[in-house]
C-alpha positions as CSV (number, residue, x, y, z in Angstrom):
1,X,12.2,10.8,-42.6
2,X,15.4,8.7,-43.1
3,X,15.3,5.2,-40.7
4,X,18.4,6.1,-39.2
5,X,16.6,9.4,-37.9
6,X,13.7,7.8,-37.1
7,X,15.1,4.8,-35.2
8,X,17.1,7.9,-32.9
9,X,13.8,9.5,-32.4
10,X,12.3,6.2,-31.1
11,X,15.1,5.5,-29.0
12,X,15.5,9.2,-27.1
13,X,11.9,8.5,-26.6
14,X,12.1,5.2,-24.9
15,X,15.2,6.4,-22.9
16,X,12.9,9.9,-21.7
17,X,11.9,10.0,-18.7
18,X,8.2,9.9,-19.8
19,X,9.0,6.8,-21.7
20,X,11.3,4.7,-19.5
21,X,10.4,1.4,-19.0
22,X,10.1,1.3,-14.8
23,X,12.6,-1.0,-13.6
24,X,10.7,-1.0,-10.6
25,X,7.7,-3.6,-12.4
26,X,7.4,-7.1,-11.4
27,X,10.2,-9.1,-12.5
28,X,8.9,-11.6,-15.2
29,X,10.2,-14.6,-12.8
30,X,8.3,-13.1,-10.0
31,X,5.5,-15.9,-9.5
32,X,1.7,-14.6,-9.8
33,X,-0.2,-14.6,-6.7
34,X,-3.5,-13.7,-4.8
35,X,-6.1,-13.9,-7.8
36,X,-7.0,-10.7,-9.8
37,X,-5.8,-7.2,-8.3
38,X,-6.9,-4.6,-10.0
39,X,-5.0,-1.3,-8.8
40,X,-2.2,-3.6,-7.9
41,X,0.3,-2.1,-10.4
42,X,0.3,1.4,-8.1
43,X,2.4,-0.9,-5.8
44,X,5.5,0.1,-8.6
45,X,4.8,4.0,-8.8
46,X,7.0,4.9,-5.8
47,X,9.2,6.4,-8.7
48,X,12.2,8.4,-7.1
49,X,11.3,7.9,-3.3
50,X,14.2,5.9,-1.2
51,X,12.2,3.3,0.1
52,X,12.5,2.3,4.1
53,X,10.8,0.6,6.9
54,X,9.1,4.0,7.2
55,X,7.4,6.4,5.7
56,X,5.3,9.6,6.7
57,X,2.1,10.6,4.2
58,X,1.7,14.1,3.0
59,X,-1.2,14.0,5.7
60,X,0.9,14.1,8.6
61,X,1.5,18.0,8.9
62,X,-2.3,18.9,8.7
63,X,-5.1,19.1,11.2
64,X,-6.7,15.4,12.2
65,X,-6.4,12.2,14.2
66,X,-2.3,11.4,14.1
67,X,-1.7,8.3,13.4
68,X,1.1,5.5,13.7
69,X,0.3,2.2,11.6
70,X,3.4,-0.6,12.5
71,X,4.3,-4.2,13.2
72,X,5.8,-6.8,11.3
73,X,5.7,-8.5,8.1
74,X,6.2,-12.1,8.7
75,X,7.5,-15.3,6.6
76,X,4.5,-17.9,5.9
77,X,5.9,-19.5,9.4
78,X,4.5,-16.6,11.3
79,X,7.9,-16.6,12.9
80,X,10.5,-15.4,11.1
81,X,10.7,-11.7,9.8
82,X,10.7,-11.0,6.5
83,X,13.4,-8.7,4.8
84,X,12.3,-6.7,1.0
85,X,8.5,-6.8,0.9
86,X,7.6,-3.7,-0.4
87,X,4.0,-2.7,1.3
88,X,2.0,0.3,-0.5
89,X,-0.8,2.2,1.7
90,X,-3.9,4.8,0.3
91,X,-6.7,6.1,1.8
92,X,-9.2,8.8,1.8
93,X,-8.8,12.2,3.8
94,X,-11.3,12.7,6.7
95,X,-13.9,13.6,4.6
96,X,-13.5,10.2,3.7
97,X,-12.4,11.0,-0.5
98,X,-9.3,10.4,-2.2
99,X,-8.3,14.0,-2.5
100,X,-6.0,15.3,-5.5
101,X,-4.0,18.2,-6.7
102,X,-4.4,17.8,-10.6
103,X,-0.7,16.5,-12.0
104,X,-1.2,13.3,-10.8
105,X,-0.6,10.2,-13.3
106,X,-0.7,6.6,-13.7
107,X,-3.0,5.1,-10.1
108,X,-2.8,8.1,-8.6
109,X,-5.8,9.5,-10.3
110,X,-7.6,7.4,-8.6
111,X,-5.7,6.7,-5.4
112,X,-5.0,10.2,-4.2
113,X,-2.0,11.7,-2.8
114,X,-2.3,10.3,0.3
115,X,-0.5,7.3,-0.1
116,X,2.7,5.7,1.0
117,X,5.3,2.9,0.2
118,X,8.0,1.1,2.9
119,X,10.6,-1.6,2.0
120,X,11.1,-3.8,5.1
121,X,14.5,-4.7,6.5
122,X,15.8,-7.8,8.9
123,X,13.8,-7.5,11.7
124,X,10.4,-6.7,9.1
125,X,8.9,-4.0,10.8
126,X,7.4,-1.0,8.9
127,X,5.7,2.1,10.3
128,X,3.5,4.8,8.2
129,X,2.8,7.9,9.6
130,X,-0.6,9.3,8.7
131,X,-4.0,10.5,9.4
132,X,-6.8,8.4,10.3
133,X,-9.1,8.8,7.2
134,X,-13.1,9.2,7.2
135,X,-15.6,6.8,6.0
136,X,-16.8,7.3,2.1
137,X,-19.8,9.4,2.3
138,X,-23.5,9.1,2.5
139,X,-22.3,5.2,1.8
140,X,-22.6,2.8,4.9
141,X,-18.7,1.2,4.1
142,X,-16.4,1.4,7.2
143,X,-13.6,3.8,7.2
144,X,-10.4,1.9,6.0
145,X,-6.7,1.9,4.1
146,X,-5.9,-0.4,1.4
147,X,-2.9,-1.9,1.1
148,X,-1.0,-4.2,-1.5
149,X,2.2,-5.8,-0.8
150,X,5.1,-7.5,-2.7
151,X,7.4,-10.2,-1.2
152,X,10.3,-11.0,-3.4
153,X,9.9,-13.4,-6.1
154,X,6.3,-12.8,-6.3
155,X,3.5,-10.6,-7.5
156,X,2.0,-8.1,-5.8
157,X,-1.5,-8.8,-4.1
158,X,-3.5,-7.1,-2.1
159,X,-4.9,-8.0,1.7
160,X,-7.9,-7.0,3.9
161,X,-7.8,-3.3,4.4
162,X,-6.8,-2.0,7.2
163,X,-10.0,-0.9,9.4
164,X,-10.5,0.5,13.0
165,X,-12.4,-1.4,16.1
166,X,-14.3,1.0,17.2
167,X,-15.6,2.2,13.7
168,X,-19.9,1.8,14.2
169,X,-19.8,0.9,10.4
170,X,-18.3,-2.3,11.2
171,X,-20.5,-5.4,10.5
172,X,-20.2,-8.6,12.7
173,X,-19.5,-10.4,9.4
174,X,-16.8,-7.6,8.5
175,X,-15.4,-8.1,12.1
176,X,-15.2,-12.2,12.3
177,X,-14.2,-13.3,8.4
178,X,-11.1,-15.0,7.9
179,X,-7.9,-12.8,7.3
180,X,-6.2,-12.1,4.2
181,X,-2.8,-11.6,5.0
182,X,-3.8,-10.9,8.8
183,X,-6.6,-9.7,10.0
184,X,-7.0,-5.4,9.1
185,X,-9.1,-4.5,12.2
186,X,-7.0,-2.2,14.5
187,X,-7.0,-1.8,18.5
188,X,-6.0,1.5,18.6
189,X,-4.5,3.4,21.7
190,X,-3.0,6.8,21.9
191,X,0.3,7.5,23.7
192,X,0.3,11.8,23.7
193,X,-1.0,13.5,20.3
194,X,-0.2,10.3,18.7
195,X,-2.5,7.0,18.3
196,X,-0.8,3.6,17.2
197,X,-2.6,0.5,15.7
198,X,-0.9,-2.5,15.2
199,X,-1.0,-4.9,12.9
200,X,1.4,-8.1,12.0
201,X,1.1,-9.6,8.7
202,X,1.7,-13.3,7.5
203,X,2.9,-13.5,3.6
204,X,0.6,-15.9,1.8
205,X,-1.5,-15.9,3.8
206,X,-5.3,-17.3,2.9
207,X,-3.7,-16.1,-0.2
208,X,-4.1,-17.9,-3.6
209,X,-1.4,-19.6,-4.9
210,X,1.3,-18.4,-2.5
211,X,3.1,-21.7,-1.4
């Protein structure tokens, strides 16, 4: 094969959409934060979606326990909101697994489907819509979501998981250690067919390296 042809093949390929380079990745100026992450890089596979403050998982339509995760993602002053943090949510179905359809790539494999992605605005707020999700099974770990987060100019990292209050599974230890972020564990009340936990989070927090 002549190198002109071959440098055109290269090139269509790097320009495919299988081939792309994500312009969604971490920046190389962002700063590295929060210690080793592994899983962290699903926090860039949004792909096409418009991100918002909110954002509804493919959950929401089925049968189960609606429910309303919000509150606001804070500067390291606990004060002042912060705008573009990007905050990435999976967790299992009630049966408590990561359930899949088969076509997906890249995290997803492992993650699931049931996972979501908001971009917060001025006043930081975000809201996902979902189902509460069941504990893993015939394993005594309390039911939770995982979540990673981005604030600009940094790396992703990950903080505590968010996990419910009146889950049995929870340990005292589980219950009283310091917060990552903020602390996961979540007061739930219902307000119709719908229940609401809330949840404020503090960037950098108790997290390494973050200034």
């Amino acid at each position: 094969m002549e190198k002109p042809l071959l440098f055109l093949l290269l090139l269509l390929l790097a320009t495919s959409c299988n081939g792309q380079p994500n312009p969604q990745m971490a920046a190389p100026a962002d700063r590295p934060v929060g210690g080793p992450c592994e899983g962290c890089e699903a926090l860039y596979e949004w792909g096409n979606k418009v991100l918002s403050p909110t954002d509804t998982l493919p959950d929401f339509g089925e049968e189960g326990t609606r429910l309303l995760l919000t509150g606001i993602i804070y500067q390291p002053d606990g004060k002042t909101p912060a705008e573009g943090v990007i905050l990435y949510i999976y967790h299992t179905n009630a049966q408590g697994r990561y359930p899949t359809r088969g076509d997906e790539e890249g995290w997803a494999r492992r993650h699931g489907y049931l996972r979501g992605w908001i971009k917060t605005g001025p006043d930081g707020r975000y809201r996902f819509y979902t189902l509460r999700p069941g504990a893993y099974p015939g394993r005594t770990e309390p039911a939770h979501i995982h979540a990673t987060l981005k604030p600009p100019g940094y790396s992703a990292y990950y903080i505590d998981d968010f996990v419910f209050a009146d889950d049995p599974l929870l340990t005292k230890a589980q219950r009283e250690r310091a917060p990552r972020g903020s602390s996961g564990l979540l007061q739930l009340w219902q307000e119709g067919a719908l229940w609401l936990g809330e949840r404020d989070i503090v960037l950098g927090l108790n997290i390494p390296g973050y200034d």
